[in-house]
C-alpha positions in Angstrom: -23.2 17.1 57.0 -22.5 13.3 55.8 -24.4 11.0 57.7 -24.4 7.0 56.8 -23.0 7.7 52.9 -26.2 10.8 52.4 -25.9 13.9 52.0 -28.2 16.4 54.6 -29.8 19.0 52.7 -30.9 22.4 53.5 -34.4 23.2 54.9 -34.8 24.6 51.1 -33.7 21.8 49.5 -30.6 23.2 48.0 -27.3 21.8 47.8 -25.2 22.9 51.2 -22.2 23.9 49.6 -20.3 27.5 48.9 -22.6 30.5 46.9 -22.1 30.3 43.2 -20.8 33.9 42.8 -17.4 34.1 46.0 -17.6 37.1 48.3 -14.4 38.7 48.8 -13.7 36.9 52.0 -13.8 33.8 50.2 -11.3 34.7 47.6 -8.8 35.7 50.3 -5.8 33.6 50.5 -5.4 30.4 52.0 -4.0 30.1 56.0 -0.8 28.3 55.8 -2.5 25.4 57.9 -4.3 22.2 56.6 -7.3 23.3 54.5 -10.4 21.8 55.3 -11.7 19.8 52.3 -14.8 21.7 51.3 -18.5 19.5 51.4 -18.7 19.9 48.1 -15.9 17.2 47.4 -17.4 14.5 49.3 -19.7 13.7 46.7 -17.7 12.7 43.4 -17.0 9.5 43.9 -13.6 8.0 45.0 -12.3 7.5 41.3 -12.9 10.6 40.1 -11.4 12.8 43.2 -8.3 13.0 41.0 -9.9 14.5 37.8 -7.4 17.0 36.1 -9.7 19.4 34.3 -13.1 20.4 33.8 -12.7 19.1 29.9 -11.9 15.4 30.9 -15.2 14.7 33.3 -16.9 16.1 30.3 -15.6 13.8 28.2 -16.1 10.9 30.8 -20.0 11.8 31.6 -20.3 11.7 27.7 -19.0 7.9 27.6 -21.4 7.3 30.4 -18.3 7.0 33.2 -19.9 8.7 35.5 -22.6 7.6 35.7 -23.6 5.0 39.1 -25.5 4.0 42.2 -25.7 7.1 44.1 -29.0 9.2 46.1 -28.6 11.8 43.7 -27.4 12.8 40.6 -24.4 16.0 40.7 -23.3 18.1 37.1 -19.5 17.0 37.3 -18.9 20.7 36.2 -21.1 22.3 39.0 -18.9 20.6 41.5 -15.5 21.9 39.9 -17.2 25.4 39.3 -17.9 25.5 43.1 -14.4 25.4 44.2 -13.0 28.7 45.5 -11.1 30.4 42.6 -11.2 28.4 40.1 -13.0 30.5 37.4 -16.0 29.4 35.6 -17.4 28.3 32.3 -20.3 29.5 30.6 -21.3 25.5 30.6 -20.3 25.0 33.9 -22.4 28.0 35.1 -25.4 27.2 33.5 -25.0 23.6 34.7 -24.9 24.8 38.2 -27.8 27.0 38.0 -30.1 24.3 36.8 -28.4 22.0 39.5 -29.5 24.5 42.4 -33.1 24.7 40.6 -33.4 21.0 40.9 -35.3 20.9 37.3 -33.9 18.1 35.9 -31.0 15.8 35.6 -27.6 17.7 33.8 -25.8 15.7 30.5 -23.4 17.6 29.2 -24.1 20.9 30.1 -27.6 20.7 29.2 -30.7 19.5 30.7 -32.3 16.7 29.0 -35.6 14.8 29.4 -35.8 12.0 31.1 -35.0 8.6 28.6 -34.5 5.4 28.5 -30.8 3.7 29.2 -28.3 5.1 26.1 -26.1 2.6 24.8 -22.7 2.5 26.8 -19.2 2.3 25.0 -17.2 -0.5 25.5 -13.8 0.5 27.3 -10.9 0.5 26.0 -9.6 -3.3 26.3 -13.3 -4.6 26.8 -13.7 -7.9 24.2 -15.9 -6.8 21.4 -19.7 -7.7 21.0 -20.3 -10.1 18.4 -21.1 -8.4 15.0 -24.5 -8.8 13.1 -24.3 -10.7 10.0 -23.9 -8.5 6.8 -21.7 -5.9 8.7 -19.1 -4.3 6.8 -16.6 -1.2 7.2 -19.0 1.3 6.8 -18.3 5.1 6.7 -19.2 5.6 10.2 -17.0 2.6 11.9 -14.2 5.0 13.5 -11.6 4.5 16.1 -10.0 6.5 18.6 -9.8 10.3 17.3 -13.1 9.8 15.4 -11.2 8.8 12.1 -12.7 6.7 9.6 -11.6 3.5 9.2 -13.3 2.7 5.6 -14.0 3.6 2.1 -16.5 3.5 0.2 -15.6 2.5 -3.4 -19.4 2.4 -4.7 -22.2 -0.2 -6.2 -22.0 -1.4 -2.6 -18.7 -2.4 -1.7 -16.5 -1.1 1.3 -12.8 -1.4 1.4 -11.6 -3.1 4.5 -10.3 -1.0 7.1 -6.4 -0.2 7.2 -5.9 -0.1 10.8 -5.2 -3.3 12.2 -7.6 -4.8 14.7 -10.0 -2.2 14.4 -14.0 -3.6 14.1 -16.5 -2.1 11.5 -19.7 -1.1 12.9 -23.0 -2.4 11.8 -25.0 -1.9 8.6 -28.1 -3.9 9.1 -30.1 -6.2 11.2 -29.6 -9.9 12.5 -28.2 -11.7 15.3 -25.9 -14.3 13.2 -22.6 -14.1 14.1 -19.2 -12.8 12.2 -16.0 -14.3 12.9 -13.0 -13.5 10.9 -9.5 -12.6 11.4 -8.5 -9.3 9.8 -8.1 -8.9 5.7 -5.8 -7.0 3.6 -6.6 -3.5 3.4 -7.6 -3.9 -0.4 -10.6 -6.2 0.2 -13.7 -5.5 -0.7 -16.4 -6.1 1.9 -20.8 -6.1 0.8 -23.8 -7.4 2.7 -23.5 -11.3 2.0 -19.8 -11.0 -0.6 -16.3 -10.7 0.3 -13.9 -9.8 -3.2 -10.1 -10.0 -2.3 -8.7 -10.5 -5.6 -4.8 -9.6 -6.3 -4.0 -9.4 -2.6 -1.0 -11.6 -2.6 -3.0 -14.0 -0.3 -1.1 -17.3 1.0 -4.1 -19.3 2.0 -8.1 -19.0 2.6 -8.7 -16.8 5.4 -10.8 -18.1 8.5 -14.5 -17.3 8.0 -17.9 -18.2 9.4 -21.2 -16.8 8.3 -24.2 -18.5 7.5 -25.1 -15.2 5.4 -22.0 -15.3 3.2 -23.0 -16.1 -0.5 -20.1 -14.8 -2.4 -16.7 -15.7 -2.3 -13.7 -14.0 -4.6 -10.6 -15.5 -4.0 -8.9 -15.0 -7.3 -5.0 -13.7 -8.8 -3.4 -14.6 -5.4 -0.7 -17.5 -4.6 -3.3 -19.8 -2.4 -1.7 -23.4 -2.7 -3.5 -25.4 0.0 -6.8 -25.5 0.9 -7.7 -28.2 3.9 -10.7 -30.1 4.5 -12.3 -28.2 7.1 -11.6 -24.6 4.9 -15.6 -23.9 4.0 -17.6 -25.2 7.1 -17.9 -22.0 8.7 -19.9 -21.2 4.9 -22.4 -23.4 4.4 -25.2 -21.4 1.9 -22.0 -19.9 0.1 -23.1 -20.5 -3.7 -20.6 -18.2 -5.4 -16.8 -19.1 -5.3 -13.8 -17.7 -7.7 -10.5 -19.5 -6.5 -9.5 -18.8 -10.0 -5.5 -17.7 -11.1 -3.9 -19.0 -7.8 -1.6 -22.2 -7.3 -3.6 -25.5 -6.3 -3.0 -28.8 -7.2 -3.8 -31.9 -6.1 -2.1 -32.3 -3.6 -2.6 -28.9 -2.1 -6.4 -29.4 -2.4 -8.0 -31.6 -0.5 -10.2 -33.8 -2.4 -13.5 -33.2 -0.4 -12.9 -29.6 0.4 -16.2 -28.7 -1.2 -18.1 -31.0 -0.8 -19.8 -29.4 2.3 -20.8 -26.4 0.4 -23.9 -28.0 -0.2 -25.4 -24.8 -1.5 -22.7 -24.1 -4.2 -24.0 -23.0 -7.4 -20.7 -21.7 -9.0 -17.6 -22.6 -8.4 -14.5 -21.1 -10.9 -10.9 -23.0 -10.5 -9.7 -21.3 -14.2 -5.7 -20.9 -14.3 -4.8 -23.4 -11.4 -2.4 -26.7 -11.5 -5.2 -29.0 -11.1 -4.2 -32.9 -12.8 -7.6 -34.0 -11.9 -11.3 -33.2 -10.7 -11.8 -32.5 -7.0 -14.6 -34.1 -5.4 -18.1 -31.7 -5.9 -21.3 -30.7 -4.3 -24.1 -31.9 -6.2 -25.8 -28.6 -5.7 -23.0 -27.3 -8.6 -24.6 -25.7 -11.8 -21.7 -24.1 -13.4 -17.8 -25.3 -13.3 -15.2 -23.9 -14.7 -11.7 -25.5 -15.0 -10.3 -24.1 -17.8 -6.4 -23.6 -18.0 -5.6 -26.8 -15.5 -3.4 -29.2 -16.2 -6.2 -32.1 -16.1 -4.8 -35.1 -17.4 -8.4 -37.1 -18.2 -11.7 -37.3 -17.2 -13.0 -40.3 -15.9 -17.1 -41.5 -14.8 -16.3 -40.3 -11.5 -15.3 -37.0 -12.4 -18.5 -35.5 -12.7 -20.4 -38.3 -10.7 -23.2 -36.8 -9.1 -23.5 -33.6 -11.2 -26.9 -34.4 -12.3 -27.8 -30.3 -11.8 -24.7 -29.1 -13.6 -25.5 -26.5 -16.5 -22.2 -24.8 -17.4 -19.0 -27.0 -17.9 -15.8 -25.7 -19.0 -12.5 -27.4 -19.1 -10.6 -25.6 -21.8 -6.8 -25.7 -22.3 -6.2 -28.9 -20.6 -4.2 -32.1 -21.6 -7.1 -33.7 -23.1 -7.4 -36.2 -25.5 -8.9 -38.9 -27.6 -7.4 -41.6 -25.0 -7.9 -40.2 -22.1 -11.5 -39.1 -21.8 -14.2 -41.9 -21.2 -16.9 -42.5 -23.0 -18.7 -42.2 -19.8 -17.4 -39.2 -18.5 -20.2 -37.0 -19.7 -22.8 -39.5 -18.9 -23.9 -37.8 -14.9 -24.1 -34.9 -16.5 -28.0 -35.4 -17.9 -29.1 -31.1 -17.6 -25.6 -29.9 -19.0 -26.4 -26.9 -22.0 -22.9 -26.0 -22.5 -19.5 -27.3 -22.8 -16.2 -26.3 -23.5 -13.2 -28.3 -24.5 -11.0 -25.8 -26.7 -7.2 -25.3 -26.7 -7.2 -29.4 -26.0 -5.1 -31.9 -27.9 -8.8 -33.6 -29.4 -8.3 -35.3 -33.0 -12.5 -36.3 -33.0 -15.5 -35.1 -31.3 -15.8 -36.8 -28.1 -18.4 -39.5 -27.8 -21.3 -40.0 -25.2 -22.1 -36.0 -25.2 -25.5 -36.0 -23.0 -28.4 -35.6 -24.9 -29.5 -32.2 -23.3 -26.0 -30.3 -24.6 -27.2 -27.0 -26.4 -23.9 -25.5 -27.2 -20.2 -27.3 -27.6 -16.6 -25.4 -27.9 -14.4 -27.5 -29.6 -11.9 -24.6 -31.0 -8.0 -24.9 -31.1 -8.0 -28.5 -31.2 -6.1 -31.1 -34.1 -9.7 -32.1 -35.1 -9.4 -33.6 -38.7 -12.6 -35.2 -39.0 -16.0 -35.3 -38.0 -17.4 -39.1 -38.3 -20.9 -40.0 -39.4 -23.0 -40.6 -36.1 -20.8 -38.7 -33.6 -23.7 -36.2 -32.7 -26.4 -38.6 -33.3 -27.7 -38.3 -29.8 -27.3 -34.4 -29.9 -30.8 -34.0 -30.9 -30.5 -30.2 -28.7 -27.6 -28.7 -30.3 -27.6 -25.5 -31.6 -24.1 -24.5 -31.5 -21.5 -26.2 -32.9 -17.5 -24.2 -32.9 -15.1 -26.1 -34.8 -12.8 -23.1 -35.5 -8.9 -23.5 -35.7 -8.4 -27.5 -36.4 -7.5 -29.7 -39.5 -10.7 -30.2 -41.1 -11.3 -30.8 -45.1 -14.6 -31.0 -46.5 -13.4 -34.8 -47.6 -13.3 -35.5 -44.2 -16.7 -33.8 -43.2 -19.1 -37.2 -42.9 -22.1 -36.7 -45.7 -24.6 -37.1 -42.9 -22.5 -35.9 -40.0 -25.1 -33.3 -39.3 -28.1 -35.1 -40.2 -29.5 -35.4 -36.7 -29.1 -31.8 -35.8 -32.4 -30.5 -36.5 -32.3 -27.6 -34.1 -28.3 -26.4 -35.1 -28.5 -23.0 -35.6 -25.0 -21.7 -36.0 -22.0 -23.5 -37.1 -18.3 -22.6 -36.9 -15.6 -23.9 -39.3 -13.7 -20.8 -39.1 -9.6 -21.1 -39.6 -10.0 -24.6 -41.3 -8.2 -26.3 -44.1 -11.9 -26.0 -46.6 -11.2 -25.5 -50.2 -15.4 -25.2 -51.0 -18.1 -24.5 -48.9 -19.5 -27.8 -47.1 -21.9 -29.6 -48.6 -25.1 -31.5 -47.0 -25.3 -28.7 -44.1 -27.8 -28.4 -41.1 -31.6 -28.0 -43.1 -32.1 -25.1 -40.2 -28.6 -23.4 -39.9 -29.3 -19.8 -39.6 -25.8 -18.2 -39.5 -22.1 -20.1 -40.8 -19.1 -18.9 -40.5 -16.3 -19.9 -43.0 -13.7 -17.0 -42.8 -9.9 -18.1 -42.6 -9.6 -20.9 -45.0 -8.8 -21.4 -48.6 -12.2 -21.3 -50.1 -12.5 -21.0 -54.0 -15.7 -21.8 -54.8 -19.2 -22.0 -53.7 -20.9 -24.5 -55.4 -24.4 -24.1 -57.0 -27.6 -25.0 -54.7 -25.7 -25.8 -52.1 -28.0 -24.1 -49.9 -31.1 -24.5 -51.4 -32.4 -27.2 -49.0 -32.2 -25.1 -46.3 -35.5 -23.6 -44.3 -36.0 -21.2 -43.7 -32.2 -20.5 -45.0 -29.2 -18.8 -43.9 -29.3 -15.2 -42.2 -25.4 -14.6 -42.2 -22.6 -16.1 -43.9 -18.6 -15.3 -43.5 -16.6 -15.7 -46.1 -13.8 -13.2 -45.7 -10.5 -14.0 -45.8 -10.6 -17.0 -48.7 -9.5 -17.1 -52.0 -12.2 -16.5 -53.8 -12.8 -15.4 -57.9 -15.5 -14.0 -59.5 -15.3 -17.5 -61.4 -16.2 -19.4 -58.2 -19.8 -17.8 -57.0 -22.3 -18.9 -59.7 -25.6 -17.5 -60.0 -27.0 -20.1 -58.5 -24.5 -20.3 -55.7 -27.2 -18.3 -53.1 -30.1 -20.2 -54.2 -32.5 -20.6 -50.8 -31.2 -17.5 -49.5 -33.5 -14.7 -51.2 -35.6 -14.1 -48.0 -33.1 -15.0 -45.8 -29.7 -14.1 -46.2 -29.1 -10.4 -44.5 -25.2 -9.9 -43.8 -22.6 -11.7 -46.9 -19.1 -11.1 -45.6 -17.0 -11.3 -48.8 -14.0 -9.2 -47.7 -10.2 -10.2 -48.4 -10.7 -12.2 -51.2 -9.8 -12.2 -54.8 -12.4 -11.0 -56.6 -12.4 -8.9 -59.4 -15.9 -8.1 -59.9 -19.1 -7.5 -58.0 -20.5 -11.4 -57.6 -23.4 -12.7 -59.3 -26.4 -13.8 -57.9 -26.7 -10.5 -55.4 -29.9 -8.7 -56.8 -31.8 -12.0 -56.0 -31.0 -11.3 -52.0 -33.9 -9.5 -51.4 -33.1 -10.0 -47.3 -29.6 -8.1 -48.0 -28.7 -5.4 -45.5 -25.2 -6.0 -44.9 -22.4 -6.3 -47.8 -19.3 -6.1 -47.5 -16.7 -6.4 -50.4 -13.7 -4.8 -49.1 -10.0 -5.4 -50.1 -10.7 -7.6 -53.0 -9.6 -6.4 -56.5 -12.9 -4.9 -57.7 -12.0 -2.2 -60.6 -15.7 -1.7 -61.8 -19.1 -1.3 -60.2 -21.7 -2.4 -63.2 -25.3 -1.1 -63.6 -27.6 -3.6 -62.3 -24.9 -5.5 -60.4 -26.3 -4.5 -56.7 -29.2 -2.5 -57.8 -32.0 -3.8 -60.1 -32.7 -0.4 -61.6 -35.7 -2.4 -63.6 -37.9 -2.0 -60.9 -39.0 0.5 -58.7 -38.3 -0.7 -55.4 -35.8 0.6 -52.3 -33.4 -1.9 -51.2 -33.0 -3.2 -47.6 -29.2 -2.4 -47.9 -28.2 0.1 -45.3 -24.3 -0.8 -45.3 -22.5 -1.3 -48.7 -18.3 -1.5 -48.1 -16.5 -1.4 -51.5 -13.7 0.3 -49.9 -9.5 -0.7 -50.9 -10.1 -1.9 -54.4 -9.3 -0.6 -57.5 -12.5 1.1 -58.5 -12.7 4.0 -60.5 -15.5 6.4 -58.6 -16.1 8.7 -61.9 -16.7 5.4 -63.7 -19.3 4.1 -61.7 -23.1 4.9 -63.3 -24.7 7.2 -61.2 -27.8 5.2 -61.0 -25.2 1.9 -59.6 -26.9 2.8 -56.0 -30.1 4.0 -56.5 -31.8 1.6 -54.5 -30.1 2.6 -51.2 -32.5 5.1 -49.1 -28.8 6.6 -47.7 -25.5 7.4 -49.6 -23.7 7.6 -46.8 -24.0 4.3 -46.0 -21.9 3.0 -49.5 -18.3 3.4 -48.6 -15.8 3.5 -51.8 -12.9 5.5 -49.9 -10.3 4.8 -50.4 -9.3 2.7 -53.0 -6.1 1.2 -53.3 -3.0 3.1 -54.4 -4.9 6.6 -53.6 -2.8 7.8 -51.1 0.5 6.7 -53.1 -1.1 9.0 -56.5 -1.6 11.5 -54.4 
């Protein structure tokens, strides 16, 4: 029946092999000599003779196994069903039936339509395909036994998987190619960002992808980072190597400097002495919490594009930072130098700087013509140094025409400053030893003050004339006068027509007079819509009942409680 590796058929064009359904003849035992091997079997091919069970060709025509060069194409399952009593499955049946019909070629058990090549599985041991760019361990990457070797942990991300040496399967399109070793379980993998923060990582893992944008590296104990580190990254503009253990030694000075694409780069709570070479591309650098012992011209050489600088809790001080230092940086808007060891305002600030930081220094003066070249600032923070308003420079501010808000918060001031910013909008004095505020000392402002913080000052009704907020009637909205000494509501309030916010909270108020927050001589609601008299020593059945007529709401006065209430009662 074989003749030159084909098989002869039957004048009808059917399969010569035994009838589907076994006579009783046929399921007679065996004879005792050498049985024939039945036609049927000469058609598997030679690796698959051996086949155990009916389940495991299945399995094998499924991952495309069986699949080869041969004059015609035979249901693995029809040629086990044929064998003489072996019984038969309702696939297998059906599979030989439509085999015998000669309708159509047999996947599965079912007849299918005629397709294009299916994908084929890589066997076990094959090397893996190169990945798409932008893969990650999606829900359906699984591994032997079908389990899933992700998480999703939402907006985006995708744990890595916990098997080792197990590949995620593709999300998206492209041809670019992945390369990285395995990452701790905890990472967290999205199209173009890796985020393995707090994985106890040694050292920057091996990676190279051209779409890679995002980098988090941070809270591990990475100590060296070599020259050749980011070249497999080069349109990375993201990167947090922040709360880890560099120095400079461990990093090596031009590590970065072929990320020509980097926009952000975040080295906060490392043991940096000095500032690694940087990509010109850089808008935003943060090296806060180093232990950077100056800052030279060439620290920032180059940085012409750099918009964010912080360097905060450093050794910095007078003698140790340049003149120069600032001078590359010509597009900066913000710096910070707080928690420093600064005793004066550091000279040669670029002309562009919008907002400086200069909190939690020894500051003890501010010299006349420090920020004469500061034409943009509108933020000045002076909070927690040494400063006295003897020391404040009469015309320290007096090229500042676009200061906005100024902080002298936790500060040695006995009075409020005088000479201020002409267009300071909002200044904060809170946490000094402020007795007074003098009279008119902000009526050259325009178009004046819209908040001012005075709590926690020593303050008397004595020391706020009626004058004292002269300049701020259609201005001023919130007056923080909490934690002082007062004994008295404070003149000069029912001229603050702007008022929405007062607060005059643990002071030593005992009486709320008529006329004293509401003018009750005219007929007019006031913009006040949060009063705070609370922990004084007001009597509430003394106070007029037309004290708060002008507020639209009583709920928004709060008088409870006052002090010793709780002990009376």
């Amino acid at each position: 029946m074989l003749t030159n590796g084909s098989l002869d058929r039957p004048d009808n064009g059917q399969l010569d092999r035994p009838p589907l359904r076994p006579t009783s003849k046929e399921r007679a035992p065996r004879a005792s000599t050498q049985p024939t091997v039945p036609r049927w079997k000469v058609l598997a091919r030679p690796r698959l003779t051996q086949r155990r069970s009916t389940q495991q060709a299945t399995w094998e025509n499924k991952q495309g196994h069986n699949h080869g060069a041969s004059t015609m194409q035979v249901h693995p399952q029809a040629t086990d069903i044929a064998r003489p009593g072996v019984a038969r499955t309702p696939q297998a049946q059906e599979g030989a039936m439509v085999a015998k019909k000669g309708q159509g070629r047999q996947v599965g058990g079912r007849e299918t339509k005629k397709r294009g090549p299916k994908p084929q599985r890589s066997p076990k041991g094959a090397p893996q395909q190169p990945r798409p760019a932008g893969w990650c361990k999606k829900d359906h990457s699984r591994g032997e036994g079908g389990s899933n070797t992700s998480e999703t942990t939402g907006h985006g991300w995708k744990r890595a998987g916990s098997r080792r040496g197990q590949s995620p399967g593709p999300i998206g399109p492209g041809t670019v190619k992945w390369i990285m070793p395995s990452l701790p379980a905890s990472c967290l993998l999205a199209q173009a960002a890796i985020a393995c923060s707090n994985v106890k990582m040694k050292r920057v893992p091996a990676l190279s992808d051209p779409a890679l944008t995002t980098l988090y590296l941070a809270e591990n104990e990475i100590a060296k980072i070599p020259a050749h580190t980011f070249l497999g990254l080069p349109n990375l503009e993201w990167l947090d190597l922040s709360k880890n253990k560099l120095d400079a030694l461990g990093l090596h000075p031009h590590a970065f400097k072929n990320l020509t694409r980097l926009k952000r780069l975040n080295l906060d709570g490392n043991l940096l002495s000095t500032v690694p070479a940087l990509p010109t591309s850089l808008q935003e650098l943060k090296l806060n919490d180093n232990l950077l012992q100056g800052l030279e011209y060439s620290s920032f050489r180059g940085l012409s594009q750099l918009l964010t600088l912080e360097v905060e809790g450093n050794r910095l001080h007078d003698g140790n930072i340049s003149p120069l230092a600032f001078q590359p940086l010509r597009s900066l808007l913000y710096l910070r130098l707080d928690r420093n060891q600064l005793r004066t305002i550091p000279p040669g600030l670029p002309a562009s700087l919008q907002e400086l930081h200069l909190g939690t220094n020894v500051i003890e003066e501010v010299r006349e013509g420090t920020l004469n070249h500061s034409h943009s600032l509108s933020v000045l923070v002076l909070s927690n140094n040494r400063l006295q308003e003897d020391r404040l420079a009469p015309r320290a501010w007096i090229n500042l025409p676009k200061l906005e808000a100024l902080d002298l918060s936790y500060n040695q001031l006995v009075h409020v400053p005088s000479f201020l910013p002409r267009g300071l909008r909002h200044l904060t004095l809170h946490h000094n030893s402020i007795e007074r505020i003098p009279g008119y000392v902000f009526a050259h402002m325009k178009p004046g003050l819209e908040t001012l913080h005075l709590a926690h000052n020593s303050l008397r009704e004595d020391g706020i004339d009626s004058v004292s907020f002269l300049g701020l009637q259609a201005s001023l909205a919130e007056l923080i006068l909490d934690h002082n000494q007062l004994q008295a509501v404070p003149r000069g309030l029912l001229g603050l027509r702007a008022l929405q916010v007062l607060r005059l909270s643990h002071n030593k108020i005992r009486h709320v007079p008529l006329n004293s927050i509401c003018d009750t001589r005219v007929a007019q609601d006031s913009n006040l819509i949060s009063t705070h008299l609370e922990n004084n020593l007001i009597d509430r059945r003394r106070i007029p009942p037309t004290a708060f007529s002008c507020i639209r709401a009583y709920h928004s006065v709060v008088l409870e409680p006052q002090q010793g209430e709780g002990e009376s009662a």
